[in-house]
Backbone atoms as SQL, in Angstrom:
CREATE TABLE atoms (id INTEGER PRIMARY KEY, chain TEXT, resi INTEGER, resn TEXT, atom TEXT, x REAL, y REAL, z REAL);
INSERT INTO atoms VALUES
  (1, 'A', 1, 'UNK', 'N', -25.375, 4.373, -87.038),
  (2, 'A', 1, 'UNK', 'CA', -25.292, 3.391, -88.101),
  (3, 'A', 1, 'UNK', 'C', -23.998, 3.618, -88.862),
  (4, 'A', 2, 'UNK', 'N', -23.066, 2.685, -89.522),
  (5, 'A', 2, 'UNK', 'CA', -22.117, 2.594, -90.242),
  (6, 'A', 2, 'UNK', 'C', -22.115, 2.095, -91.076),
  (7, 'A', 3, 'UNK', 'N', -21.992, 2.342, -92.155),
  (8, 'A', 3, 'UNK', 'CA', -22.072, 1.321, -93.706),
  (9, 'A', 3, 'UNK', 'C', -20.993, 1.804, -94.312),
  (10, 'A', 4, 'UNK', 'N', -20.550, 0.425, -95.288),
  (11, 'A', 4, 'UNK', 'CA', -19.211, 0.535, -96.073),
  (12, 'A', 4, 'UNK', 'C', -19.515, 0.963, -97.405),
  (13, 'A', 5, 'UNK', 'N', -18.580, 1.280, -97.767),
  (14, 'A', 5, 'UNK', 'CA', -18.752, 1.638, -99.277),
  (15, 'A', 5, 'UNK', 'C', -17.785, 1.271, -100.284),
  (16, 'A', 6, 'UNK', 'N', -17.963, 1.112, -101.424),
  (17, 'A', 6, 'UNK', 'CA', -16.707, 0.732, -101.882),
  (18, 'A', 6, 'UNK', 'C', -15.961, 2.063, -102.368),
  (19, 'A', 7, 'UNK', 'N', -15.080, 2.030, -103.142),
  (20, 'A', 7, 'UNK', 'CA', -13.912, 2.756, -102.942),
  (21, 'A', 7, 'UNK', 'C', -14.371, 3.610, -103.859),
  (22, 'A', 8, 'UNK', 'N', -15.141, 3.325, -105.427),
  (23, 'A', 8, 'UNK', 'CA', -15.478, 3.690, -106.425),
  (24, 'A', 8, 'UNK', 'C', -16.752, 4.748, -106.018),
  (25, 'A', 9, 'UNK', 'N', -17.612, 4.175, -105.360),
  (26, 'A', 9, 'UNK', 'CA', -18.892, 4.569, -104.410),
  (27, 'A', 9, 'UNK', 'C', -18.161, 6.487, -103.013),
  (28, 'A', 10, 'UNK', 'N', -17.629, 5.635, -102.452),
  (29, 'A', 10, 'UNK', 'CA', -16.631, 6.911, -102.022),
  (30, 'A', 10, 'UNK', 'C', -16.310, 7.778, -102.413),
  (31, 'A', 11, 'UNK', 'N', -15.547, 7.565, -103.790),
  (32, 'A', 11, 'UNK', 'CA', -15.246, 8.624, -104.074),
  (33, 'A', 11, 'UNK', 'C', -16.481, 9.722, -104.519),
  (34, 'A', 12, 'UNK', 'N', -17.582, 8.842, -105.115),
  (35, 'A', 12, 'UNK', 'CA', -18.385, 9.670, -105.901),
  (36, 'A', 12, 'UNK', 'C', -19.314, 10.105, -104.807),
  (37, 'A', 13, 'UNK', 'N', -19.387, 10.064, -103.401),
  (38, 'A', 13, 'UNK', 'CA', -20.031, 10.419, -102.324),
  (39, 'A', 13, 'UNK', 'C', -19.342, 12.165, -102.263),
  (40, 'A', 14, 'UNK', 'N', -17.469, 12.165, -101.911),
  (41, 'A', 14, 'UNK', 'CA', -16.757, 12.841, -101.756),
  (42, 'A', 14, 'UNK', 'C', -16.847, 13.786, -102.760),
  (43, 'A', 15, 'UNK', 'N', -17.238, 13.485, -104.364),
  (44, 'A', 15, 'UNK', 'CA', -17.050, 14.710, -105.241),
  (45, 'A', 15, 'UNK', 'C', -18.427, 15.235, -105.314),
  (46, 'A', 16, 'UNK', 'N', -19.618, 15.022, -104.710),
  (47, 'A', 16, 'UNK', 'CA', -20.459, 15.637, -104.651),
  (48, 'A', 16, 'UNK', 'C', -20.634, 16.136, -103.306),
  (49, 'A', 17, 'UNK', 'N', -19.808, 15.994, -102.494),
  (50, 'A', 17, 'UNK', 'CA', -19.748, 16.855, -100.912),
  (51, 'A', 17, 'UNK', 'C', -18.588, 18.065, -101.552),
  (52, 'A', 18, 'UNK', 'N', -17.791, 17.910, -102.683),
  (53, 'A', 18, 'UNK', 'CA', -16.606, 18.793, -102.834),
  (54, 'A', 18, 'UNK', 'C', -17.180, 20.229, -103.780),
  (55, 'A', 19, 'UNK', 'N', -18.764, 19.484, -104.627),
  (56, 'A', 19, 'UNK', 'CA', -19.311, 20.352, -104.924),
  (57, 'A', 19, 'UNK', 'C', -20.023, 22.007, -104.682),
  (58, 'A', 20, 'UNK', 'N', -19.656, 21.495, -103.013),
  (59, 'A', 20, 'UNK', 'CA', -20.823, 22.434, -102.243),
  (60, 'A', 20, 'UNK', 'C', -22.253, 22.240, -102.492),
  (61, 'A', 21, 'UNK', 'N', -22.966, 21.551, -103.044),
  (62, 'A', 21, 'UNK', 'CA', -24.228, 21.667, -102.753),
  (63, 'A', 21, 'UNK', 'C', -24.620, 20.478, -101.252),
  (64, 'A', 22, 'UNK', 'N', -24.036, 19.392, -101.016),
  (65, 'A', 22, 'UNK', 'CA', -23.854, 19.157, -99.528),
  (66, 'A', 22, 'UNK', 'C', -22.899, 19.128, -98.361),
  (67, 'A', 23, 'UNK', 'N', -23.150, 19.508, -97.419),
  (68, 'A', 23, 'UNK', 'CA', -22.304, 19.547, -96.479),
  (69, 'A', 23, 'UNK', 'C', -21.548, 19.016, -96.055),
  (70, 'A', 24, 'UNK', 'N', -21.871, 17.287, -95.983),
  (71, 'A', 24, 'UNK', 'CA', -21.089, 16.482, -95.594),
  (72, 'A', 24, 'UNK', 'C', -21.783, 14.987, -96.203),
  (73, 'A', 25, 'UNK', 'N', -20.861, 13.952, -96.186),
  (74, 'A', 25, 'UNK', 'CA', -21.296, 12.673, -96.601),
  (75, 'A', 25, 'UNK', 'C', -22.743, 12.186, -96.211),
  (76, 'A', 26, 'UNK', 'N', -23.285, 12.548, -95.082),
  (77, 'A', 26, 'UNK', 'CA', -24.830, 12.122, -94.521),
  (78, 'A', 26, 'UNK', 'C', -25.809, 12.985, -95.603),
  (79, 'A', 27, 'UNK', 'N', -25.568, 13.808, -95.815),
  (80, 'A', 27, 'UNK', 'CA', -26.673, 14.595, -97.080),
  (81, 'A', 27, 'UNK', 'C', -26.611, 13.719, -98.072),
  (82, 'A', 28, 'UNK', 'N', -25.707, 13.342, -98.740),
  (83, 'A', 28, 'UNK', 'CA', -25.342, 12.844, -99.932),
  (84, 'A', 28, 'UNK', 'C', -26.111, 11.472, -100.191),
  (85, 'A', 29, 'UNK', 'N', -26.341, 10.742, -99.362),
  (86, 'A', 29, 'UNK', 'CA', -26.666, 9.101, -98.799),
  (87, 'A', 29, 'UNK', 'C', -28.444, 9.734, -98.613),
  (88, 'A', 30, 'UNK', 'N', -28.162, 10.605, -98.116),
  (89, 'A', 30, 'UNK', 'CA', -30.048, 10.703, -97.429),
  (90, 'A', 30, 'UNK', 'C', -30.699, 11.275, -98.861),
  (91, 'A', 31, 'UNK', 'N', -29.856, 12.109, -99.708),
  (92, 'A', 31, 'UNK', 'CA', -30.921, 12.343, -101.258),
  (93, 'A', 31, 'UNK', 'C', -30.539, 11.335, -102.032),
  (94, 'A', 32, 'UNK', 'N', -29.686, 10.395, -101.692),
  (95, 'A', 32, 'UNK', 'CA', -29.612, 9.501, -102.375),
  (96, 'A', 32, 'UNK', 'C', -30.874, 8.040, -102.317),
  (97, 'A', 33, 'UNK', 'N', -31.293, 8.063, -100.974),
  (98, 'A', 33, 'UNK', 'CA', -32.154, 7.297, -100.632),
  (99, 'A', 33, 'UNK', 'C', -33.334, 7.861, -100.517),
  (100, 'A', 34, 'UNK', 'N', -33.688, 9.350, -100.555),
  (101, 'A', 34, 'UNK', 'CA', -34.657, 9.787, -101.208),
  (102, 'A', 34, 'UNK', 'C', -35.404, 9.506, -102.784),
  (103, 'A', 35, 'UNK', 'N', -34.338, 9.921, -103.416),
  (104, 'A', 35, 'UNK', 'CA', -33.952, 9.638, -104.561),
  (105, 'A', 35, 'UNK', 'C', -34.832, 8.167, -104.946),
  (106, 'A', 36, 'UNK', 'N', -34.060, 7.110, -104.480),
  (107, 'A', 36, 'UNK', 'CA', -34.776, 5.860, -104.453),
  (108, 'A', 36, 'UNK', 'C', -35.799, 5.338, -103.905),
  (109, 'A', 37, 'UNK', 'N', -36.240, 6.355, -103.178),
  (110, 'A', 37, 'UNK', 'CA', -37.741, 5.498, -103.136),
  (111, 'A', 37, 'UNK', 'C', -38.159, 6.502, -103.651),
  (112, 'A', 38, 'UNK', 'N', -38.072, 7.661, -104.378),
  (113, 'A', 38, 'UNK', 'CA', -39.511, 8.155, -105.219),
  (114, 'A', 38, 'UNK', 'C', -39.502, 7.376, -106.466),
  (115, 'A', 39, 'UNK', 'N', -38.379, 6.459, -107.373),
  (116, 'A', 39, 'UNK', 'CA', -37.996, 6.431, -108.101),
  (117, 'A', 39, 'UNK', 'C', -38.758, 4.722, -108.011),
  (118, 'A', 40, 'UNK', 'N', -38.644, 4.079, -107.072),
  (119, 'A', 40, 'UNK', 'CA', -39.255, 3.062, -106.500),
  (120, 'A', 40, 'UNK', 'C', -41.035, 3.375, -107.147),
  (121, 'A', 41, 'UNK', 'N', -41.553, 4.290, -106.254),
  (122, 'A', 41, 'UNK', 'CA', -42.748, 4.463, -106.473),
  (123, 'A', 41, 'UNK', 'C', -43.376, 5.153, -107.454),
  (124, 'A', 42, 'UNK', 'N', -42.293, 5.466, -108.651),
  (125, 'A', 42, 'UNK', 'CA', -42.452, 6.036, -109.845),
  (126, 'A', 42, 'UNK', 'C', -42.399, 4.710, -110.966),
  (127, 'A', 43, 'UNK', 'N', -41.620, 4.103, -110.141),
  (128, 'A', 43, 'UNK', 'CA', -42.096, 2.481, -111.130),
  (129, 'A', 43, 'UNK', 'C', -42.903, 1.453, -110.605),
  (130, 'A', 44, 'UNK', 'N', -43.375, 1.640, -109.553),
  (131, 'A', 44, 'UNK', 'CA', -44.802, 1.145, -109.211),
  (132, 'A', 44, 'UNK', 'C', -45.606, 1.629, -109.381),
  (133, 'A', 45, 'UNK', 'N', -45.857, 2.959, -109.955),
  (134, 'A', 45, 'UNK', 'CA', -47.008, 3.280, -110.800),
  (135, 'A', 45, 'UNK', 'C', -47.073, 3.149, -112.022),
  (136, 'A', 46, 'UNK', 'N', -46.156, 2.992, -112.862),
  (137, 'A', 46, 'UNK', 'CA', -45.751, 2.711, -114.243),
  (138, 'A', 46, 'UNK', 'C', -46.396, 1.198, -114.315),
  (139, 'A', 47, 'UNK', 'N', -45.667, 0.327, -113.381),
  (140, 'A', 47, 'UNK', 'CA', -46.320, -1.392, -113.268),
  (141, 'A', 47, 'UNK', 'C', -47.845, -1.203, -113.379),
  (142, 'A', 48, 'UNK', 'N', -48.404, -0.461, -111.892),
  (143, 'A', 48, 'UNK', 'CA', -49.779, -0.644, -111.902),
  (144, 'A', 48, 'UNK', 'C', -50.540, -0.180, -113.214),
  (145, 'A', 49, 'UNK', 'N', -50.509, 0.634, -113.594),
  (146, 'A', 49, 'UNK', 'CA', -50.565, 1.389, -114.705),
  (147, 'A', 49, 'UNK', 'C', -51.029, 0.136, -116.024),
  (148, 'A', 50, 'UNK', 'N', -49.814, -0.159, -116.254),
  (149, 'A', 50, 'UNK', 'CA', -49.372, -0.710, -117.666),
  (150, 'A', 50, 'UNK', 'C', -50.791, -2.299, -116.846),
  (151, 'A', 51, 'UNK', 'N', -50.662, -3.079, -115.700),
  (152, 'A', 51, 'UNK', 'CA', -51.339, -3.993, -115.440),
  (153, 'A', 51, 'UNK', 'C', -52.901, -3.720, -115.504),
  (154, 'A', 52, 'UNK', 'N', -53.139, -2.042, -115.183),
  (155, 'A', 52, 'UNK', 'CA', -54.991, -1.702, -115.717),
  (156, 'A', 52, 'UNK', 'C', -55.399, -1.465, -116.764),
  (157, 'A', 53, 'UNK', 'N', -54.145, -1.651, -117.620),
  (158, 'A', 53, 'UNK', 'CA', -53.995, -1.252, -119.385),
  (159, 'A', 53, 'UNK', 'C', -54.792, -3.057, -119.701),
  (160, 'A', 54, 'UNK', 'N', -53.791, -3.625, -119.025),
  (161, 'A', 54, 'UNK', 'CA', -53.732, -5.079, -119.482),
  (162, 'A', 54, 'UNK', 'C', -55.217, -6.176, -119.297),
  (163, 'A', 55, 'UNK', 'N', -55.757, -5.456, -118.174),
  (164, 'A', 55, 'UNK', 'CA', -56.727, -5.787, -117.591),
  (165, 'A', 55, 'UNK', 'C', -58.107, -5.332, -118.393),
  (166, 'A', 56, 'UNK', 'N', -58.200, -4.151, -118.550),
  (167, 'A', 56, 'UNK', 'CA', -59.058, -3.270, -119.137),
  (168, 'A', 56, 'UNK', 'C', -59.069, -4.061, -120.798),
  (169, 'A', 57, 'UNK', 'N', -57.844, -4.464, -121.070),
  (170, 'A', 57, 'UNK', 'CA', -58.327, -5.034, -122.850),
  (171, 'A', 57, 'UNK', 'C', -58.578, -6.377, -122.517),
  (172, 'A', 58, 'UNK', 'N', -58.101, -7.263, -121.580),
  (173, 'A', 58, 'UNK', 'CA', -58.792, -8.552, -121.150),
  (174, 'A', 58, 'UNK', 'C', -60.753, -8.387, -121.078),
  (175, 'A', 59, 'UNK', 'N', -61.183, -7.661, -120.264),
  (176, 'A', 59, 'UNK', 'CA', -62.585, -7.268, -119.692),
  (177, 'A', 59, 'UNK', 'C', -63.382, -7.041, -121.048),
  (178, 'A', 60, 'UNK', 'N', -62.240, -6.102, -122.317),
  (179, 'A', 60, 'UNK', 'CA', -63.003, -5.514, -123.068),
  (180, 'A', 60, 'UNK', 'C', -63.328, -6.907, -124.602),
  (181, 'A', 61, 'UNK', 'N', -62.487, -7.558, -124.187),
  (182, 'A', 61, 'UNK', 'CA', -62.220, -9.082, -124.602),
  (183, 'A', 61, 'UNK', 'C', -63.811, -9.649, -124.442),
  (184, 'A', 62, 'UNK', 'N', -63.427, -9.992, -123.010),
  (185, 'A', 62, 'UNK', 'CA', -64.696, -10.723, -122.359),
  (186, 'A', 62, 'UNK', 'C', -65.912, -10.260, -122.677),
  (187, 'A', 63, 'UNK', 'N', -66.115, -9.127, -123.103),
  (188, 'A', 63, 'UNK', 'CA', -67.373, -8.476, -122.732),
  (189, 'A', 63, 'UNK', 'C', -68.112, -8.734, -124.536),
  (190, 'A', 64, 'UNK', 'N', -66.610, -8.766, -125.402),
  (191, 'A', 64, 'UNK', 'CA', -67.055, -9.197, -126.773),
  (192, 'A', 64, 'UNK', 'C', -67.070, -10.445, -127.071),
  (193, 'A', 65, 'UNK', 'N', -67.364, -11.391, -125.602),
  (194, 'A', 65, 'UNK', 'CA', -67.594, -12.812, -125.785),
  (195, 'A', 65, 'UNK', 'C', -65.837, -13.458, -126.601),
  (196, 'A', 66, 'UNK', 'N', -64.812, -12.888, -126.594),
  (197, 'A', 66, 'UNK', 'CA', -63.677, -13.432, -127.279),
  (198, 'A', 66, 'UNK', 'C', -62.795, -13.800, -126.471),
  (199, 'A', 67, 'UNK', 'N', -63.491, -14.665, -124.883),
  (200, 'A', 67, 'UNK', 'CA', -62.665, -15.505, -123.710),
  (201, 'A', 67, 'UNK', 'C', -62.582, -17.004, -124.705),
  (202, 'A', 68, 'UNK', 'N', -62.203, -17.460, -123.359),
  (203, 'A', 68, 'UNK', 'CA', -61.802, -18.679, -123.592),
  (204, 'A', 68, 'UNK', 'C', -62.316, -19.636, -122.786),
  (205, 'A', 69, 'UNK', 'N', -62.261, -20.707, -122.827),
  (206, 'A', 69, 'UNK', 'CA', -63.018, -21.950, -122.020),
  (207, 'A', 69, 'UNK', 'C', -61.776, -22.480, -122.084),
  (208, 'A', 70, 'UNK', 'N', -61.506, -22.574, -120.523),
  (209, 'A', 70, 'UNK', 'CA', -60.895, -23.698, -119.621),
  (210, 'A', 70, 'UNK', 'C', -60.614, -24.753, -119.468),
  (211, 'A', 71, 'UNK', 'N', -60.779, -26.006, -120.008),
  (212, 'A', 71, 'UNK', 'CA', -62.155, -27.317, -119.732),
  (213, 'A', 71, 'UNK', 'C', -60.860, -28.150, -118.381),
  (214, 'A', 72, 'UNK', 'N', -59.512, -28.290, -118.264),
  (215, 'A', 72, 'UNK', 'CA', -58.573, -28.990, -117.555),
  (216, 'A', 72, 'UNK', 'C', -57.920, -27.923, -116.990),
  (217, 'A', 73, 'UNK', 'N', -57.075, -28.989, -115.790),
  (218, 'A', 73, 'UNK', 'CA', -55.830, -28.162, -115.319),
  (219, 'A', 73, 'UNK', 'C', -55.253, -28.249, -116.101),
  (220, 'A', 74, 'UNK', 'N', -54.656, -29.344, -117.093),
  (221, 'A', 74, 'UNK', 'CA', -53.197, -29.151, -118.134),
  (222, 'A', 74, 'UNK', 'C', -53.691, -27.710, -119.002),
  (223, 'A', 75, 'UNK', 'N', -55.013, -28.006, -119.229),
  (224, 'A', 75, 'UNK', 'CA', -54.728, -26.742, -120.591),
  (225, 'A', 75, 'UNK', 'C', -54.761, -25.073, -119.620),
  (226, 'A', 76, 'UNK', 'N', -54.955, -25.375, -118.452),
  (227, 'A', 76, 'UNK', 'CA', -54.427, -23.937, -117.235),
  (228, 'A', 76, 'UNK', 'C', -53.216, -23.656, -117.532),
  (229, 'A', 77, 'UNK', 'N', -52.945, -24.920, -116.957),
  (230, 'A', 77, 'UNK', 'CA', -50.942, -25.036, -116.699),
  (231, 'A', 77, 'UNK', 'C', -50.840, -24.252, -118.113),
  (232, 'A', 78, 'UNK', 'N', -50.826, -25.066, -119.200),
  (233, 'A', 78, 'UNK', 'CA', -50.312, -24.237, -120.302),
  (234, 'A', 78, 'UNK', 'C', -50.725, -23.285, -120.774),
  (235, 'A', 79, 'UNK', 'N', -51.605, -22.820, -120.367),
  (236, 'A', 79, 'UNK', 'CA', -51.714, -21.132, -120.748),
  (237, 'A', 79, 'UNK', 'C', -50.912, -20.117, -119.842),
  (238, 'A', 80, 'UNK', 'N', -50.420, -21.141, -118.276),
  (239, 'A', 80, 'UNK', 'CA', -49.619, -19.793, -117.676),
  (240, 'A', 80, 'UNK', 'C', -48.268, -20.403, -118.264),
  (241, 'A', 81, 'UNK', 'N', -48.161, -21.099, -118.405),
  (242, 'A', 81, 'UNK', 'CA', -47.056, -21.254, -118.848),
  (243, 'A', 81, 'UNK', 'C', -46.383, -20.799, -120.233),
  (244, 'A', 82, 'UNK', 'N', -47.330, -20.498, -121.140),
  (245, 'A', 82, 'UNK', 'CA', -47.568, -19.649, -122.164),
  (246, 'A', 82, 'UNK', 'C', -47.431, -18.323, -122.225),
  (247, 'A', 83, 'UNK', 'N', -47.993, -17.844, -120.707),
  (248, 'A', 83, 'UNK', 'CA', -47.985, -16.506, -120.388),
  (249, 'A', 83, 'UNK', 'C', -47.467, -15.790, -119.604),
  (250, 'A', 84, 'UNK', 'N', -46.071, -17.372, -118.749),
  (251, 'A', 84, 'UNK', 'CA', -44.699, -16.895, -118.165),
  (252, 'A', 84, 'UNK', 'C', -43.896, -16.324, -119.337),
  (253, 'A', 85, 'UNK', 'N', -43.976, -16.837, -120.444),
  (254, 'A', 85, 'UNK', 'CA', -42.979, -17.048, -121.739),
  (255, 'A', 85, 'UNK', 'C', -42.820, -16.360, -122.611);
């Protein structure tokens, strides 16, 4: 595989191979893409997280009868649309 880099990107590949802690440019790229997917799945648990937060006070809503009635699609539409916003 070959991938480009830009020049700015390069260099900062090169001063952490000049460091000695990697050997050569392929280390550098592979903890780098390590790097990103734990970092990936450190904010997909943060999402899921914060969405069972969100969920859990909806339920705890419902359960104190303080939902809402539906009665149309327009007044749907505008509640997601309310709750894109």
């Amino acid at each position: 595989m070959h991938i480009s880099l830009t020049p700015e990107l390069e260099s900062r590949v090169k001063a952490k191979v000049e460091t000695g802690l990697y050997n050569n440019a392929s280390e550098v790229i592979r903890e780098a893409l390590r790097f990103m997917e734990t970092h990936e799945d450190w904010i997909h648990e943060i999402k899921l997280t914060r969405l069972r937060e969100q969920l859990k006070v909806g339920a705890d809503q419902l359960d104190r009868a303080e939902g809402i009635t539906i009665e149309s699609k327009a007044a749907l539409d505008t509640l997601f649309d309310d709750i894109k916003s």
